[in-house]
MMTF fields as JSON, N, C-alpha, C and O atoms, coordinates in Angstrom:
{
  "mmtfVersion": "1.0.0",
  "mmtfProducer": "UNKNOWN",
  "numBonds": 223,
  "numAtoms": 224,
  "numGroups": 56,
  "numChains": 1,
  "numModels": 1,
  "chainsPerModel": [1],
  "groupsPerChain": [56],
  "chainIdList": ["A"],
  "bondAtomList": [4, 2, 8, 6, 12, 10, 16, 14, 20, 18, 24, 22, 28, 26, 32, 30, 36, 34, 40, 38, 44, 42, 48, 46, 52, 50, 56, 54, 60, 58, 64, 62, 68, 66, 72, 70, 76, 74, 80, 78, 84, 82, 88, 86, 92, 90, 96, 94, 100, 98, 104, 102, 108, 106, 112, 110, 116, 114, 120, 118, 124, 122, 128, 126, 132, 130, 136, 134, 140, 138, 144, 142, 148, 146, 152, 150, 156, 154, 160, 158, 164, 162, 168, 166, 172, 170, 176, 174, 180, 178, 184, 182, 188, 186, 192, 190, 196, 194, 200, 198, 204, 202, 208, 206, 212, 210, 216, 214, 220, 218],
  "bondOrderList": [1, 1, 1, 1, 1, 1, 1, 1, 1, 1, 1, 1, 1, 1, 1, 1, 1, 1, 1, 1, 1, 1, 1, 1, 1, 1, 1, 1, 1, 1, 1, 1, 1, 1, 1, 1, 1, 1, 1, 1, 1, 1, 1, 1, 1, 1, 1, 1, 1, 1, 1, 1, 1, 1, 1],
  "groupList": [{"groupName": "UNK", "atomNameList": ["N", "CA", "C", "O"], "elementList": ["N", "C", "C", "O"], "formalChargeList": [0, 0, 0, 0], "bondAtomList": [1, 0, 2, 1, 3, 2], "bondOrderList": [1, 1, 2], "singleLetterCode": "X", "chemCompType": "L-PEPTIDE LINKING"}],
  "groupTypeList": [0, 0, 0, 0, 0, 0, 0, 0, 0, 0, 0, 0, 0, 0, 0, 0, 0, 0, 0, 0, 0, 0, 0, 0, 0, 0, 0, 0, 0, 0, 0, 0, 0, 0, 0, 0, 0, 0, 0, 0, 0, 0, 0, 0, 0, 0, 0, 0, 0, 0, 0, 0, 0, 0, 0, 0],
  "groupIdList": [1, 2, 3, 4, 5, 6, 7, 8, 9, 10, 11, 12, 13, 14, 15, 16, 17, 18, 19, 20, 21, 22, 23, 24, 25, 26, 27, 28, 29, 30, 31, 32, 33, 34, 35, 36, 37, 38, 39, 40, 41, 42, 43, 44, 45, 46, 47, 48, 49, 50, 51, 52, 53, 54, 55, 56],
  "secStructList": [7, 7, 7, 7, 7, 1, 1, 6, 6, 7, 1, 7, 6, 6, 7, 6, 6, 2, 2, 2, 2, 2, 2, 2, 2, 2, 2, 2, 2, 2, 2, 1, 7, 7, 4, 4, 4, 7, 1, 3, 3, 3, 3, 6, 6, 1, 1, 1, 1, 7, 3, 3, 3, 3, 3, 7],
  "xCoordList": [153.355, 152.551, 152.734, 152.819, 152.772, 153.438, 151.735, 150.614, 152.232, 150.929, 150.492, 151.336, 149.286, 148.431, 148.27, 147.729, 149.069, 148.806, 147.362, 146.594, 147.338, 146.159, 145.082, 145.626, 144.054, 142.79, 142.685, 141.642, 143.59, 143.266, 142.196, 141.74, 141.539, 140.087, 138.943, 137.745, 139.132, 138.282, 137.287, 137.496, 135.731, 134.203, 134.575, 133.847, 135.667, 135.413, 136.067, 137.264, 135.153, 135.586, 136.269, 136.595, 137.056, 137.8, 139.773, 140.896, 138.896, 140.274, 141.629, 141.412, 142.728, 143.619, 144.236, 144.938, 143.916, 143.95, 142.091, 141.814, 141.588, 140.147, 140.422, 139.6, 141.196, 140.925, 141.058, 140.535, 141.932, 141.387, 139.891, 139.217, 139.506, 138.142, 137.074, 136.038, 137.284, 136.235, 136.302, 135.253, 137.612, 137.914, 137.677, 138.007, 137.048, 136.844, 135.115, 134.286, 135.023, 133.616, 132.976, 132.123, 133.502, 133.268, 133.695, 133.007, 134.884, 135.003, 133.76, 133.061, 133.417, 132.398, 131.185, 130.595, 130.545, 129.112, 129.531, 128.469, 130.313, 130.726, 130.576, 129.846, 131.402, 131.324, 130.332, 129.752, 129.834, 128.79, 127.235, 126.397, 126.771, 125.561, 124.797, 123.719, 125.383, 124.399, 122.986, 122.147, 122.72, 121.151, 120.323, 119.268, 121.138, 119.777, 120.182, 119.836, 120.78, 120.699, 120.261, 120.646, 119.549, 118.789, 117.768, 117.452, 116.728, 115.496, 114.604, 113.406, 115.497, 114.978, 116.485, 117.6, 116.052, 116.992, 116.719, 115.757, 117.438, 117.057, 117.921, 119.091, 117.274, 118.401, 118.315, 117.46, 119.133, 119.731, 120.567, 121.521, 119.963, 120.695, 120.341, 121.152, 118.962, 119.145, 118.56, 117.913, 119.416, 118.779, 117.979, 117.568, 117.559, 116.012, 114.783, 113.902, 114.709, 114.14, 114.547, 114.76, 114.633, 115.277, 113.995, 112.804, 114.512, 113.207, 113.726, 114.811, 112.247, 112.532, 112.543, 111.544, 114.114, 113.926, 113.351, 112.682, 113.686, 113.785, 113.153, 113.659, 112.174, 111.318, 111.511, 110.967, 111.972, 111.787, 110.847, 110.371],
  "yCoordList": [36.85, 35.659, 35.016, 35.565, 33.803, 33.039, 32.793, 32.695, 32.766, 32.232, 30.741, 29.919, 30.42, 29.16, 28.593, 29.03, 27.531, 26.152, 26.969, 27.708, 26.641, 26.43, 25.53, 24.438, 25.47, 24.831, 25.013, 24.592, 25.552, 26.135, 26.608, 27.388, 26.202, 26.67, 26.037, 26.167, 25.643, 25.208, 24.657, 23.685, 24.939, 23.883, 22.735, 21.769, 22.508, 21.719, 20.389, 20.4, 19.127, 18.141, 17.514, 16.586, 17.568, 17.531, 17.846, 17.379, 19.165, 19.803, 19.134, 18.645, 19.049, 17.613, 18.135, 17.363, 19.311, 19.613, 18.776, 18.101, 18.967, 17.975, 16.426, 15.546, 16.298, 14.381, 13.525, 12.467, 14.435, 13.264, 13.37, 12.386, 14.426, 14.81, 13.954, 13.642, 13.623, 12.923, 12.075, 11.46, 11.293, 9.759, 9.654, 8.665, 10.768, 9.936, 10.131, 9.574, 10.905, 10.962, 9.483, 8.921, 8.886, 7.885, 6.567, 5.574, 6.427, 5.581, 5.44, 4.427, 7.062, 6.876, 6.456, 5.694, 6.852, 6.392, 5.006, 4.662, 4.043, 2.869, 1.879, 0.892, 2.376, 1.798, 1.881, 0.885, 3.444, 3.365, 3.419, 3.599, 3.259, 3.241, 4.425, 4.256, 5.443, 6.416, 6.175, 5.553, 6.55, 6.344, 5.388, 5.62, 4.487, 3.207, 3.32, 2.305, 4.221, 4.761, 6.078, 6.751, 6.412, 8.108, 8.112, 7.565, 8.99, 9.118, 9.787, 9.585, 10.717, 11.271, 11.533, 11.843, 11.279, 11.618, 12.93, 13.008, 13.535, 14.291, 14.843, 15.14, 15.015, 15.717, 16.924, 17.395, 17.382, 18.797, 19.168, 19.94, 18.42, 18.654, 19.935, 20.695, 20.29, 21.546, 22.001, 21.416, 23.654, 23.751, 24.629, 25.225, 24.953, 25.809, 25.308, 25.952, 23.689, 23.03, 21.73, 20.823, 21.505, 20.159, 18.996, 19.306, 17.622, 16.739, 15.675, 15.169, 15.137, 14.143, 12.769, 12.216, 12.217, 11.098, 9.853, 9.003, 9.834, 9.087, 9.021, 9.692, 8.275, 8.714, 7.769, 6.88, 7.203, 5.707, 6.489, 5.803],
  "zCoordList": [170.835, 170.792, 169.421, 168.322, 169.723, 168.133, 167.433, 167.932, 166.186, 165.133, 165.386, 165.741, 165.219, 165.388, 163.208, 162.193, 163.59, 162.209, 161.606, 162.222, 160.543, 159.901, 160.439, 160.604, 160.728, 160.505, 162.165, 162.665, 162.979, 164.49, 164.583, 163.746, 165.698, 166.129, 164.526, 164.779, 163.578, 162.647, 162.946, 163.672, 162.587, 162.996, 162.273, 162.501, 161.311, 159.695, 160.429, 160.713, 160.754, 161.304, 160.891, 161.63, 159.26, 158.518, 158.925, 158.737, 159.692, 159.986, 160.661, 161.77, 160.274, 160.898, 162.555, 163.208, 162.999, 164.636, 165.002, 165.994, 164.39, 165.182, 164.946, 165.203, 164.625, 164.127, 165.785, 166.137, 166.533, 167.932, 168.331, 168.636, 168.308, 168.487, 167.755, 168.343, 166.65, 165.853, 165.921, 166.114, 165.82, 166.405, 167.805, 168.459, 168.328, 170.193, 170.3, 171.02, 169.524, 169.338, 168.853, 169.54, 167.536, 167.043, 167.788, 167.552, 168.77, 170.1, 170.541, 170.569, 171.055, 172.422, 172.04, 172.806, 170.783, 170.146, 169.66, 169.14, 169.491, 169.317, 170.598, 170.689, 171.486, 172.867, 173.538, 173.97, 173.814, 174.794, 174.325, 175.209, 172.862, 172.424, 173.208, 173.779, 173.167, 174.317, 173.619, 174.27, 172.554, 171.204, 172.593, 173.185, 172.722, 173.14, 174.709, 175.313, 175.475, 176.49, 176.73, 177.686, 175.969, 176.568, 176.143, 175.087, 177.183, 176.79, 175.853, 175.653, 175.252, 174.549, 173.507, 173.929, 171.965, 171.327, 170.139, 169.374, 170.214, 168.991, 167.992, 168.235, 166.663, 165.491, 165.054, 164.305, 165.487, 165.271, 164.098, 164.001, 163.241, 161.571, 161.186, 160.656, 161.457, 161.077, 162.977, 163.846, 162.823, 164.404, 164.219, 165.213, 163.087, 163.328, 163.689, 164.26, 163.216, 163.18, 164.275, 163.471, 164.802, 165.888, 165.798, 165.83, 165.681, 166.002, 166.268, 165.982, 167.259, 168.427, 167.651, 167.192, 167.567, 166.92, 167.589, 167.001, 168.897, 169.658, 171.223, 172.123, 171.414, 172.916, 173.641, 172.986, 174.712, 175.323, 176.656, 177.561]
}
């Protein structure tokens, strides 16, 4: 089995194997405003703690 590039499998959104990933992420929250389409939003900045930013 051959070796995997550096930054393979990486969380670090930085990492240059994630850059389609972050750029489609940043597409889709561009295009589709999900925020002002869901009922409930929340931030998970920290996840010990989670809170409801958002209630419609």
């Amino acid at each position: 089995m051959g070796r995997r590039g550096a930054g393979y499998g990486s969380p670090d959104p930085a990492a240059a194997r994630n850059r389609r990933y972050v750029m489609g992420n940043e597409l889709y929250f561009h295009e589709a405003d999900p925020e002002a389409r869901a009922g409930v939003v929340l931030d998970n900045t920290d996840l010990t703690d989670p809170r409801v930013v958002v209630a419609h």
